[in-house]
MDTraj code that builds the backbone (N, CA, C; nanometers):
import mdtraj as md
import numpy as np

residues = "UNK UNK UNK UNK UNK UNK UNK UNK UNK UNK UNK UNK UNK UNK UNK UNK UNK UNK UNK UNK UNK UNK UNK UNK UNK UNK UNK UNK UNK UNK UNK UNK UNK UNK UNK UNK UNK UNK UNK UNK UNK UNK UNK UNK UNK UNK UNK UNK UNK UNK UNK UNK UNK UNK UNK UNK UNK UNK UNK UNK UNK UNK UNK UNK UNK UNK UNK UNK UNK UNK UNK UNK UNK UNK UNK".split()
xyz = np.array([
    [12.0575, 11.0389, 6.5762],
    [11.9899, 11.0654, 6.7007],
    [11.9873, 10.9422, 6.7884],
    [11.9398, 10.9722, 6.9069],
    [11.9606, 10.8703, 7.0258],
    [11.7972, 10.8458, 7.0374],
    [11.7874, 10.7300, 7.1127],
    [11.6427, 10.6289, 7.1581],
    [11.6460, 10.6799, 7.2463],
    [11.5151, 10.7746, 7.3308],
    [11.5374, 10.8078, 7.5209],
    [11.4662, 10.6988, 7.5292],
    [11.4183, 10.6635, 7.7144],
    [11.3154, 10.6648, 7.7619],
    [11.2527, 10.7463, 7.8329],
    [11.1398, 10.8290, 7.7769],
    [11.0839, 10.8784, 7.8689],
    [10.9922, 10.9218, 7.9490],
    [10.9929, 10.9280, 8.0988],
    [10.9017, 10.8813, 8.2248],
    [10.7622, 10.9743, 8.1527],
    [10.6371, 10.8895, 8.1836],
    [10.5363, 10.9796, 8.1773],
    [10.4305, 10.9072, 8.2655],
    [10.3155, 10.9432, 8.2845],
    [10.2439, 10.8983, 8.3591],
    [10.1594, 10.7935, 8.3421],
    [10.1234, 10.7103, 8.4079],
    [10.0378, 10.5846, 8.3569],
    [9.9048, 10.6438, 8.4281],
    [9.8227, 10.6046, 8.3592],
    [9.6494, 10.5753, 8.3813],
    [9.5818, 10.4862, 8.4898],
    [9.5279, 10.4912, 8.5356],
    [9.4972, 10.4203, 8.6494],
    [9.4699, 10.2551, 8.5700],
    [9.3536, 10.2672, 8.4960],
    [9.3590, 10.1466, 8.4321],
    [9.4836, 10.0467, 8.4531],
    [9.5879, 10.1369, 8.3509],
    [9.6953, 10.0615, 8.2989],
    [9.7662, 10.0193, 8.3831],
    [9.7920, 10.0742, 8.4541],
    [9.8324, 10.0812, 8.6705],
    [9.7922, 9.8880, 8.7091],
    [9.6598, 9.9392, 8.7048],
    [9.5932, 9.7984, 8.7742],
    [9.6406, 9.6970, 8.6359],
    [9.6726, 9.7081, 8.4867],
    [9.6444, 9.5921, 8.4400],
    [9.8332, 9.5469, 8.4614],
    [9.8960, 9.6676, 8.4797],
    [10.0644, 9.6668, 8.4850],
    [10.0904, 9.5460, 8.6348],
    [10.0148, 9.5805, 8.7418],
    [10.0531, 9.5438, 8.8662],
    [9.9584, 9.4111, 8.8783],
    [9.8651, 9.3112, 8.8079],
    [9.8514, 9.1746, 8.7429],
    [9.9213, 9.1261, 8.6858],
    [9.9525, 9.2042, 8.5859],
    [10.0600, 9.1238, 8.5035],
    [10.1703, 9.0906, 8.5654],
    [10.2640, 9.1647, 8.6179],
    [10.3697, 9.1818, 8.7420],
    [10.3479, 9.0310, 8.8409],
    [10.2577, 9.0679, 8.8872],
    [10.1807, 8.9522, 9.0324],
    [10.1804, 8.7843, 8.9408],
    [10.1163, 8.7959, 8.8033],
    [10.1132, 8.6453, 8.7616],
    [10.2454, 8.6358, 8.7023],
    [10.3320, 8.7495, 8.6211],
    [10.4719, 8.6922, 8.5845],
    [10.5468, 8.6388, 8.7167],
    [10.5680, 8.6912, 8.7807],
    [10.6235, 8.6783, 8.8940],
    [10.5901, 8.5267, 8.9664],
    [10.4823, 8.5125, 8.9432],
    [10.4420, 8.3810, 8.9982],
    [10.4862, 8.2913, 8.9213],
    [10.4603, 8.2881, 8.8199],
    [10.5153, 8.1901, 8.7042],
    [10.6081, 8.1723, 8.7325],
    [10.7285, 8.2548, 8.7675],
    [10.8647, 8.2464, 8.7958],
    [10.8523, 8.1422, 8.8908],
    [10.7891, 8.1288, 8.9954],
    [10.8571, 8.0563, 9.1058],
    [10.8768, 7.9086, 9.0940],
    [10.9326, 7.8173, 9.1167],
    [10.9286, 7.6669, 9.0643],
    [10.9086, 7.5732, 9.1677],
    [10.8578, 7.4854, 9.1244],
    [10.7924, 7.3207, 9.2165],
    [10.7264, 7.3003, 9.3097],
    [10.5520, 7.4064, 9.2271],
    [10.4471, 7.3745, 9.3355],
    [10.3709, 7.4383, 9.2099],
    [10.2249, 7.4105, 9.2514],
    [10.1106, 7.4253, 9.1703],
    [10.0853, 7.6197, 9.2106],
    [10.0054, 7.6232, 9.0752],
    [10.0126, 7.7599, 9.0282],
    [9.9048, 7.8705, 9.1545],
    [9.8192, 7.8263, 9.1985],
    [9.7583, 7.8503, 9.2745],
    [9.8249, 7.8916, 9.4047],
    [9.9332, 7.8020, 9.4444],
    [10.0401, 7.8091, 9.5730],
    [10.0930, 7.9072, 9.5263],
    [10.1784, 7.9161, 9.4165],
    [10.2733, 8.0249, 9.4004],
    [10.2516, 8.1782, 9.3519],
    [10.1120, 8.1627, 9.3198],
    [10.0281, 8.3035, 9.3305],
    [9.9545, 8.3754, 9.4765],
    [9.9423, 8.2299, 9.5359],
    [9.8970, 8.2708, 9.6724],
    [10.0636, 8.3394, 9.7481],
    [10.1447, 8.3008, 9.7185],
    [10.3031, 8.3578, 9.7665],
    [10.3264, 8.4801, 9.7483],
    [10.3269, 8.4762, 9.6138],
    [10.2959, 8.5926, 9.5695],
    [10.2257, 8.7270, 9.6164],
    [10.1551, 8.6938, 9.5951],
    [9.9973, 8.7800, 9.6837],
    [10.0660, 8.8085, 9.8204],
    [10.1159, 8.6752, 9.8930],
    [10.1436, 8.7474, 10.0504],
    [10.3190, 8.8344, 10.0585],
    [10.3896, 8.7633, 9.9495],
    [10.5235, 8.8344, 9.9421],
    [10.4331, 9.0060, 9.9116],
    [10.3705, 9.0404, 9.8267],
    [10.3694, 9.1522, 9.7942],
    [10.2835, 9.2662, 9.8933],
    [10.2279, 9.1868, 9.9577],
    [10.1177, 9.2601, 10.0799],
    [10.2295, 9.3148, 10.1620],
    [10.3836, 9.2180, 10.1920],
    [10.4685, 9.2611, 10.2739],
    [10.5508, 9.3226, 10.1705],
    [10.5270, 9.4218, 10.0507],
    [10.6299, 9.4569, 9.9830],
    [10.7772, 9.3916, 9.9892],
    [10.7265, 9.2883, 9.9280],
    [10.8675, 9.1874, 9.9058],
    [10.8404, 9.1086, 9.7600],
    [10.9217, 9.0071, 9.6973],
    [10.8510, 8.9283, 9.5902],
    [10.9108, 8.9697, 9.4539],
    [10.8787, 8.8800, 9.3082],
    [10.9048, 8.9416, 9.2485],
    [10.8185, 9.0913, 9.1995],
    [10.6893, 9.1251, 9.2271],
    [10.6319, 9.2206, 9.0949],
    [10.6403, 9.3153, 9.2116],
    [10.6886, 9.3105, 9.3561],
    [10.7357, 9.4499, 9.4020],
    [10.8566, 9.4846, 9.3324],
    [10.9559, 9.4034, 9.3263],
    [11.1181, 9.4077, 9.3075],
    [11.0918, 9.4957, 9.1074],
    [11.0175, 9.4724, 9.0283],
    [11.0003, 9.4838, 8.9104],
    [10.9300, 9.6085, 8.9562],
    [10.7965, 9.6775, 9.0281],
    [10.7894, 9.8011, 9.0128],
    [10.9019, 9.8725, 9.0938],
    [10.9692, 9.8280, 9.1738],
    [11.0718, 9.9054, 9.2185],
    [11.1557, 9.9343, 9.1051],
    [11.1962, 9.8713, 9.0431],
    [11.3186, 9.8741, 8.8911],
    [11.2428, 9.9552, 8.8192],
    [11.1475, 9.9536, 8.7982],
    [11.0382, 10.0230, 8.6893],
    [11.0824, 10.1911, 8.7866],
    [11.0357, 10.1736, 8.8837],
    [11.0605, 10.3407, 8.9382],
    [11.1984, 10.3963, 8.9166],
    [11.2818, 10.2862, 8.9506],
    [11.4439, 10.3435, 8.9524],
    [11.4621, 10.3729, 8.7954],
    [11.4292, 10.3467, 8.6855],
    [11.5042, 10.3407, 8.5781],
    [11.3855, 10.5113, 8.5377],
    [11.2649, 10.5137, 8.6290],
    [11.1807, 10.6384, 8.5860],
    [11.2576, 10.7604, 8.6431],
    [11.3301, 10.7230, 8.7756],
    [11.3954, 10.8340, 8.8237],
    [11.5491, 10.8729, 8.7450],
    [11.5907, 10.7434, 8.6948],
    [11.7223, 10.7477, 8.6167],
    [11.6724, 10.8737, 8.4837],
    [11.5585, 10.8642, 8.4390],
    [11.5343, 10.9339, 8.2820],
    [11.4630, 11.0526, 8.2963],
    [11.4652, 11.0599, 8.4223],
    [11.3596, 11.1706, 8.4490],
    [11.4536, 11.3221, 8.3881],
    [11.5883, 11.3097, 8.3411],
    [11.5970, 11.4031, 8.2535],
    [11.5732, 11.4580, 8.1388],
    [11.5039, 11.3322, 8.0523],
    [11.4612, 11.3243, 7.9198],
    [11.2781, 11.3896, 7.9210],
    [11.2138, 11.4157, 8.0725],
    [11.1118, 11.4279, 8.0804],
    [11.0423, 11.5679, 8.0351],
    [11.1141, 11.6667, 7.9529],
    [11.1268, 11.7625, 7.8672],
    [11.0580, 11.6953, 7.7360],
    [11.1240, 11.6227, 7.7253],
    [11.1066, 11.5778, 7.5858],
    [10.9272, 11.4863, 7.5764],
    [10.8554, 11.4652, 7.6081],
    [10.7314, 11.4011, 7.6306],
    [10.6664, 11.5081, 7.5833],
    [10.5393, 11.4561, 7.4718],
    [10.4688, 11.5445, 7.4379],
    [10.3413, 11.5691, 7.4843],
])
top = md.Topology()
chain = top.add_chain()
for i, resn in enumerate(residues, 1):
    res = top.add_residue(resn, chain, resSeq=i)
    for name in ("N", "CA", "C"):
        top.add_atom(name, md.element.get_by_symbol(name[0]), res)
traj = md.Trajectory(xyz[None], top)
């Protein structure tokens, strides 16, 4: 048998703890300035849907719309 992935719904909770995590990985990423600056970037890249943890829920959606045939299979 084959590994799917497949799309199901997230919880609001998990929502808000998914789209922190996103916002501080993303920041971490950026290099040669203090952590505070590059979360504040962050924060304003994403207000203008730009940045990394928009670019990561965008991928997160595309790969949900890619499997959304396996979405039968969810119990």
């Amino acid at each position: 048998g084959g590994v799917y992935q497949v799309p199901t719904e997230v919880t609001p909770k998990r929502q808000t703890s998914l789209s922190i995590r996103w916002v501080i990985n993303a920041a971490r990423d950026r290099k040669g300035m203090p952590m505070a600056q590059k979360l504040a970037l962050e924060l304003l890249d994403a207000s203008t849907e730009q940045g990394g943890a928009v670019k990561k829920k965008q991928d997160v959606l595309k790969m949900a719309q890619a499997n959304k045939a396996f979405a039968h299979l969810a119990k």
